[in-house]
C-alpha positions in Angstrom: -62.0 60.3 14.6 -64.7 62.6 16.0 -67.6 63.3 13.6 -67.0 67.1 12.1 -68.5 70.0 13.6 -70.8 72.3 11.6 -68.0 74.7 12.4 -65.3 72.6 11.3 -67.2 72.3 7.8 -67.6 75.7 7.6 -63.3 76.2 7.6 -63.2 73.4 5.3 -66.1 75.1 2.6 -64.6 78.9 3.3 -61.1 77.7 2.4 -62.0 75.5 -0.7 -64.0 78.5 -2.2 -60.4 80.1 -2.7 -59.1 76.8 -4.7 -62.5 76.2 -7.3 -60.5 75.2 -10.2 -57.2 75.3 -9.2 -56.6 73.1 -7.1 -57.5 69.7 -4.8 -57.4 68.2 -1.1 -53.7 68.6 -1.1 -53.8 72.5 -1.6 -56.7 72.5 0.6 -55.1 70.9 3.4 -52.5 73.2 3.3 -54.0 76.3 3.4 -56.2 74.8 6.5 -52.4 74.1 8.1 -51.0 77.5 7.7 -48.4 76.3 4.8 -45.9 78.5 3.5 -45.2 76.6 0.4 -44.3 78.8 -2.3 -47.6 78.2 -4.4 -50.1 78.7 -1.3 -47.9 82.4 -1.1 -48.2 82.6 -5.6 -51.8 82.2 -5.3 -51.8 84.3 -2.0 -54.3 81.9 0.2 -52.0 82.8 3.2 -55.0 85.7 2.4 -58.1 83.0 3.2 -59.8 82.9 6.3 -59.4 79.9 6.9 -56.2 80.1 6.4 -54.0 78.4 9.5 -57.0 77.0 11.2 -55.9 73.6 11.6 -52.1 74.2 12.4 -52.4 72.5 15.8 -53.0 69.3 13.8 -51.4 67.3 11.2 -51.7 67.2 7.7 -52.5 63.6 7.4 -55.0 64.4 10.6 -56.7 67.3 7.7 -56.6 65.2 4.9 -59.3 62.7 7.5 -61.4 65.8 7.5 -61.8 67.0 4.2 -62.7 63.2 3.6 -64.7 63.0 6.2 -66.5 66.5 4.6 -67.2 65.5 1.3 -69.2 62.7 -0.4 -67.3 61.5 -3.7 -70.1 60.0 -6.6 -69.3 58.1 -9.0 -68.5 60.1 -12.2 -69.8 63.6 -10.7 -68.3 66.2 -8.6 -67.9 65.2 -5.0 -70.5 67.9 -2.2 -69.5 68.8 0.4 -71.6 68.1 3.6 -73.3 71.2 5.0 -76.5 71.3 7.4 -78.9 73.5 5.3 -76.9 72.8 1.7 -74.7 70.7 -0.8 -72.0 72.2 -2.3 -70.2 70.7 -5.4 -66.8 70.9 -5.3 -63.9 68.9 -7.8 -61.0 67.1 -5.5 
């Protein structure tokens, strides 16, 4: 896999700000796919700009990018890589 773009990361940050405490990589990914699933509609992230982003690719595919964007410590919150800033983030 290709190392992420800064512009990549930046769809990745803009749709986890939606998701802060309520929810992880799986509701992340999907809101980067473009899913319909009935709690991306209930919590209205069809709304997020980043919302659809990724639908060319697959989920699995996503799922190698949010990894690939965020640094997991032990026992703290993983950060998400940015070039001028680190952003905590739960997943």
């Amino acid at each position: 896999m290709q190392p992420l773009t800064q512009e990549e990361i930046r769809i990745i940050l803009r749709a986890a700000d939606s998701i802060i405490a309520t929810g992880g990589r799986t509701l992340l990914s999907k809101i980067l796919k473009g899913s319909r699933e009935k709690k991306v509609l209930e919590l209205e992230l069809q709304s997020n700009p980043s919302y659809g982003l990724f639908h060319s690719i697959t989920l699995d595919e996503i799922m190698k990018k949010i990894a690939e964007a965020f640094v997991v410590r032990p026992n703290q919150s993983a950060w998400l890589k940015c070039r001028d800033c680190w952003r905590a983030f739960c997943v």
